[in-house]
C-alpha positions in Angstrom: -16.6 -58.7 -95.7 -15.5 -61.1 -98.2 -12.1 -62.9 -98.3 -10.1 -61.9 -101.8 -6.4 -62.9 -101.5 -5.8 -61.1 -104.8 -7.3 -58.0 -104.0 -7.4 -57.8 -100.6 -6.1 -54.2 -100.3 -9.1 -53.2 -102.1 -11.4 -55.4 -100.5 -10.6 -54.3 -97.3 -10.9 -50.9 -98.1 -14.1 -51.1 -99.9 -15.8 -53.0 -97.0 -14.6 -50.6 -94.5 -14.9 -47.0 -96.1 -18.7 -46.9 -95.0 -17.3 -47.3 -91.5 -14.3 -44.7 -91.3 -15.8 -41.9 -89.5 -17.0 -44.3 -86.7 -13.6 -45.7 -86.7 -11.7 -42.8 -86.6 -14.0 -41.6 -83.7 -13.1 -44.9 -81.5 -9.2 -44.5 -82.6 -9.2 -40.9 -81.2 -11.5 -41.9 -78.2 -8.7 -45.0 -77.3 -5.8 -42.9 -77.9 -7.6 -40.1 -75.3 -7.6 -42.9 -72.9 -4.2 -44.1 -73.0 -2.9 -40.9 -73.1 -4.9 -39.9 -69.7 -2.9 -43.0 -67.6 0.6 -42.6 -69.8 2.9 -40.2 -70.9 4.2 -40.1 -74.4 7.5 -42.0 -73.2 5.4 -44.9 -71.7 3.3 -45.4 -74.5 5.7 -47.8 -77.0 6.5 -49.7 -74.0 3.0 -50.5 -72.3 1.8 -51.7 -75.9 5.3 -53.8 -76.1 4.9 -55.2 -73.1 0.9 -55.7 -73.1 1.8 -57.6 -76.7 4.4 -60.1 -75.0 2.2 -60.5 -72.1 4.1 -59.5 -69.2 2.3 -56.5 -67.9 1.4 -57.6 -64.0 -1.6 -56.1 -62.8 -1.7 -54.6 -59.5 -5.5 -55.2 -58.7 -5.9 -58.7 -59.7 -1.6 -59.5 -58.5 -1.5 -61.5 -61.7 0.8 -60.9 -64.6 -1.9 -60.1 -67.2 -2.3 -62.9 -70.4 -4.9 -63.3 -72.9 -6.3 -66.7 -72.4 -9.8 -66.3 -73.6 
């Protein structure tokens, strides 16, 4: 993949088209997943709360936090 701040859009798409099918697979794989352990009201709020970091998990008893 090649950096092209005035095309990016295109670039992007271009270096990623070979890879749809494979990334469409994985999307509907995850979203199979999530929707196993939440129902559709939970969803919107586990992300939210994953992306501010202050989802505490029960088997470790530590508020979960990416750092590395």
């Amino acid at each position: 993949m090649h950096a092209d701040p005035l095309n990016y859009e295109k670039s992007f798409t271009t270096d990623m088209l070979p890879n749809k099918n494979g990334i469409i697979n994985l999307a509907n794989d995850q979203s199979g997943i999530i929707t196993q352990h939440l129902d559709h009201s939970e969803i919107q709020q586990a992300f939210e709360l994953f992306g501010q970091g202050v989802i505490f998990d029960e088997r470790r008893g530590t508020v979960h936090k990416m750092d590395g």
